[in-house]
C-alpha positions in Angstrom: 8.3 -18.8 -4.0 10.3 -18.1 -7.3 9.8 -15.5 -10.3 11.3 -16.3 -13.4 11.3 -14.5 -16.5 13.5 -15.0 -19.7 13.8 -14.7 -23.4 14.9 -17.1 -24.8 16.3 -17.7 -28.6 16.1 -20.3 -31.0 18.2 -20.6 -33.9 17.2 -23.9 -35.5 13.4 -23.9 -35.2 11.3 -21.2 -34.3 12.2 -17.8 -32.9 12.7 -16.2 -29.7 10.3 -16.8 -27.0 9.8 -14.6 -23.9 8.9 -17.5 -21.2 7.1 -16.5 -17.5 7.5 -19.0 -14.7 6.0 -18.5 -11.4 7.1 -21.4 -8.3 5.9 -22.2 -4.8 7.1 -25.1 -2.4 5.7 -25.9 0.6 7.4 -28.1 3.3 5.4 -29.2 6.3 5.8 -31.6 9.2 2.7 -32.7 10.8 4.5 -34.5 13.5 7.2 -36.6 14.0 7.3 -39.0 11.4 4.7 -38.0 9.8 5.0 -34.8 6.8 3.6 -33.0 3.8 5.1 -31.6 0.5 3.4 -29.5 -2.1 4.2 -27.9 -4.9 2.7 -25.6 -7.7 4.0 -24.1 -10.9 2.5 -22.0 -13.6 4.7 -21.1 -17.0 3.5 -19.3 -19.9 5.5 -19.0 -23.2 4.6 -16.5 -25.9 6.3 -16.6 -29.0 7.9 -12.9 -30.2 6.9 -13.5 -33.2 3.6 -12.5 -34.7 1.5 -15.5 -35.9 3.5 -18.4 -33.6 1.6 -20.3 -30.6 1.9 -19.1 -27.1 1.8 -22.1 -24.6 0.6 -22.1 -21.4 1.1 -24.8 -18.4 0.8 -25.5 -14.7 2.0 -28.5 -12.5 0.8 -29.2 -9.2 2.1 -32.4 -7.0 1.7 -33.4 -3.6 2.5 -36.4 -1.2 2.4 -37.4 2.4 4.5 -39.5 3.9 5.2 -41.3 7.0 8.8 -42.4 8.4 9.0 -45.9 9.3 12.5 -46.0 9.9 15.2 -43.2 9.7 15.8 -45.1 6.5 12.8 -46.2 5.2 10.1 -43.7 4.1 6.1 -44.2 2.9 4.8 -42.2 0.6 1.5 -41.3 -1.4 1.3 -38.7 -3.9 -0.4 -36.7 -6.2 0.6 -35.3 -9.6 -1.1 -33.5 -12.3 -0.2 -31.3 -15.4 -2.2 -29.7 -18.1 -0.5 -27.9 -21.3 -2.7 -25.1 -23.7 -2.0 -24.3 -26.7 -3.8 -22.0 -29.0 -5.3 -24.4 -31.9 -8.1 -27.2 -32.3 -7.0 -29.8 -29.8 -4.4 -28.1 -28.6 -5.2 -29.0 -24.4 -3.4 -31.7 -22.8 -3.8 -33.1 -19.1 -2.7 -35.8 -17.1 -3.5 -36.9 -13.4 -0.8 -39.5 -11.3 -1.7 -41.2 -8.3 0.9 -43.1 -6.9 2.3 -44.7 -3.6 6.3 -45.3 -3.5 8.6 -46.9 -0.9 11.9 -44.8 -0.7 14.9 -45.7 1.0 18.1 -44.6 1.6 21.3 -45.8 2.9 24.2 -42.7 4.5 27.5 -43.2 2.9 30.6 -41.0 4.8 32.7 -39.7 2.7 36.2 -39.8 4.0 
């Protein structure tokens, strides 16, 4: 799990922003070949400057996958988002389902 806070300045548009960002990962083998990864984030960002828009966000993905070969993965995941702002229209979200084929070939470096 992972804190963040920061301000952060803006010279060309804007002003300084004081930005909140809260992290967890979760790793998990079920068996064998067979695991689950999860993730969640949360981030807020709030303008110091009275009259601006704060924004606030989360992420949250997760997949499954299975090990075919020691080089060949199979994967299904989930992935969605969704963005606040503080005016008319101002929400945006967005689901992704999804199933991927990764593989990966070692290279030694000598």
């Amino acid at each position: 799990m992972l804190y963040n806070r920061a301000f952060v300045p803006s010279y060309g548009f804007g002003g300084t922003t004081q930005n909140e960002e809260l992290t967890a990962r979760l790793n998990l083998p079920l068996s064998r070949r067979l695991s689950s990864r999860s993730s969640f984030a949360w981030r807020t960002n709030d303008p110091l400057t009275l009259g601006d828009l704060s924004l606030r966000s989360w992420w949250i993905e997760e997949s499954i996958g299975y090990n075919v070969q020691p080089w060949v993965r199979m994967e299904a995941f989930y992935a969605g988002t969704r963005q606040t702002i503080d005016r008319p229209g101002g929400l945006m979200t967005r689901n992704r389902f999804g199933f991927q084929i990764i593989t990966v070939k070692p290279l030694r470096i000598r």
